[in-house]
Steps between C-alpha positions, in 0.01 A plus 500: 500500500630803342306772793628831331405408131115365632513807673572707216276250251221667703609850564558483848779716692338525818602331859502156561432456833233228600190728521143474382612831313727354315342168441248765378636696267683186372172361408386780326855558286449110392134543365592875309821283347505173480205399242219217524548270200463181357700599171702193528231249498400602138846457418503202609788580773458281818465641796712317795422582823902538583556787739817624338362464126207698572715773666709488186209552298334780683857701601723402224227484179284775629226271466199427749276206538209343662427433894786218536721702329424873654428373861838232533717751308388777786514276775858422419570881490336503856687226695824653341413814706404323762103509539325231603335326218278165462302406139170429570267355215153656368175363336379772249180563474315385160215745364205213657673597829649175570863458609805410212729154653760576731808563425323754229659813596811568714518818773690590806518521836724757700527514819625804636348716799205439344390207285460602106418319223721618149353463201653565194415252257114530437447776262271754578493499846666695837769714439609459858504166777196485677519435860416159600230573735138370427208729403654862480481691218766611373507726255752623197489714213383226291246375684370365843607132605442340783626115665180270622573221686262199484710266686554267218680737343583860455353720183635832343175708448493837288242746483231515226356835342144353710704506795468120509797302564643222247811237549787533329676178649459268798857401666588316839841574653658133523825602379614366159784455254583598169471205374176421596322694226709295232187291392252820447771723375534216249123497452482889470770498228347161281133447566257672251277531777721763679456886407854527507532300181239642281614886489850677544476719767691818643398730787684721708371771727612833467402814662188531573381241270613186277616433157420124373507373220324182349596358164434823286318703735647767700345615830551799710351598808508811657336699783220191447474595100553176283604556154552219244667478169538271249919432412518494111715203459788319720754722406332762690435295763851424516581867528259529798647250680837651526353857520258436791633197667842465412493204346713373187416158377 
């Protein structure tokens, strides 16, 4: 683990002392750098949940990824500092509202002062940990989340416009490894019945919105105003990749 060049891959100069401040900002600097993709799996690049590859690819190639990917390759940038960290594994929710097999997304635990749980591998989501605490809201410039705890398990919650509350993913916090996501990552990157293999995706946040784009079409959000538009051919897309995300295939 190369500490200074992650630290620069994301922008960050700041102090490294073990804070919730820092594990903070940290957070934040890896979701406005470090892109959510799957560009590899169209490319038909395997994806090997191997700690020091995937730090290779995000710090060295510039290049992001999906949950495994995002949340081991910041993990590893954590325990090199010295925080506290511990994978835990998620159940995403489907759209019928039932719960995705374990093992379906990867987040973190960090235990600091304060419990928090990191997050930087699900997209459109917190820009910041959210305190491991049941029931409070908390609330951040993209929204208001909240952790429920049903006993079975624990379940990320975010705000609707109806001021309803929907699940993002259900976790539990037996630790796990790395390599016990091998079998879904597998799935995620092979099965036609995974999202992540029927459209090339890129997202990063950026301030005070996101840029993402899907196949040919390029979305921006801003101050809460979506705006699409339709990429004339993969050329251009090209160009938007390394424009926006930084990306060079």
């Amino acid at each position: 683990m190369n500490v200074p060049a992650y630290l620069d891959r994301i922008g960050y100069r700041g102090p490294t002392e073990l804070t919730s401040e820092t594990l903070r900002i940290l957070h934040r600097r890896h979701l406005e750098t470090v892109p959510f993709e799957n560009l590899d799996i169209s490319r038909s690049r395997p994806i090997v949940l191997d700690e020091n590859r995937i730090v290779h690819k995000v710090v060295e190639e510039h290049r992001g990824g999906f949950c495994y990917e995002l949340n081991s390759a910041f993990a590893a940038l954590l325990r090199a500092l010295g925080f506290p960290v511990t994978l835990l594994s998620g159940r995403v929710a489907r759209a019928d509202g039932s719960d995705g097999p374990e093992f379906d997304h990867l987040a973190l635990r960090v235990d600091l002062e304060q419990t928090w749980l990191a997050d930087v591998g699900f997209g459109d989501s917190f820009l910041e940990p959210l305190l491991l605490q049941s029931v409070i809201e908390q609330k951040q410039e993209v929204g208001v989340f909240r952790i429920v705890d049903t006993r079975a398990h624990l379940a990320v919650e975010r705000q609707q416009p109806d001021l309803s509350w929907k699940a993002e993913y259900r976790f539990t916090q037996a630790p796990r490894l790395l390599q016990d996501f091998t079998a879904m990552c597998h799935f995620h990157q092979t099965s036609p019945d995974s999202h992540f293999t029927q459209k090339r995706i890129c997202s990063v946040a950026v301030p005070n919105g996101r840029i993402t784009l899907a196949d040919l079409k390029l979305i921006t959000t801003k101050n809460g105003t979506r705006q699409e538009r339709m990429l004339a051919c993969e050329e251009e897309r090209r160009a938007v990749l390394k424009q926006s995300f930084g990306i060079v295939l």
